[in-house]
Residue, then its C-alpha position, 0 to 999 in steps of 0.5 A: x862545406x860547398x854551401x859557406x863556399x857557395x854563400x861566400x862567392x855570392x856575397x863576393x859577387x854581389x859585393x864587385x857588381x854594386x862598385x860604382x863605374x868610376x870613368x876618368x873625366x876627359x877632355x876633347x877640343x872641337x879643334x885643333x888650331x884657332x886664331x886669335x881672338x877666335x873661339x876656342x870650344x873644348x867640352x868635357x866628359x859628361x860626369x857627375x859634378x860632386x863639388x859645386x868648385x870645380x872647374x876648367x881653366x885655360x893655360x899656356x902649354x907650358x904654364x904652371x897649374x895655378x897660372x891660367x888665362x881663362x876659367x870657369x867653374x862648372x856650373x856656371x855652363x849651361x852644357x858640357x862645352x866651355x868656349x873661350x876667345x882665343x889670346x893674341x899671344x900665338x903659341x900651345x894652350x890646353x884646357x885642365x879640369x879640376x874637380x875642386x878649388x885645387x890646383x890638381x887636374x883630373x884631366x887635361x885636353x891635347x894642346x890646341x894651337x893659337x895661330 
């Protein structure tokens, strides 16, 4: 029957053109290498904030998830850039987004060098 067949693609298209756009959060440094002490300024994609804990740590390279320098939550910025002084300790940092009070990024910035 070409019309069920046609009502069943219909309903299929219309089903796949209402999914939502997921996109995966980022994450983007506005430099590279900083000294310390100096800012150092990531921003984070624009997207939409579902939980009222998520937020964005700073961390050494190498640290643990639950090991940062620095944090905040999301809301408390005023736009999607966070800045942080840099630490004294030179070294490889990055920047990790979490989308609630967890310790499982949904992002995470190329390193940025304190030097």
């Amino acid at each position: 029957n070409n019309a069920a067949a046609l009502d069943a693609a219909l309903s299929d298209a219309l089903a796949t053109a209402i999914q939502p756009v997921v996109e995966k959060p980022e994450l983007h440094l506005l430099s590279p290498t900083v000294a310390p002490g100096q800012k150092i300024i990531v921003q984070h994609s624009d997207m939409s904030i579902t939980n009222s804990a998520a937020w964005i740590g700073l961390y050494r390279q190498d640290a643990p998830n639950n090991r940062y320098v620095a944090y905040t939550f999301l809301l408390n910025l005023s736009s999607r850039l966070y800045d942080v002084e840099a630490p004294d300790e030179p070294g490889l940092y990055n920047f990790r987004l979490f989308p609630n009070e967890g310790y499982d990024p949904v992002a995470v910035s190329d390193p940025v060098e304190v030097k």
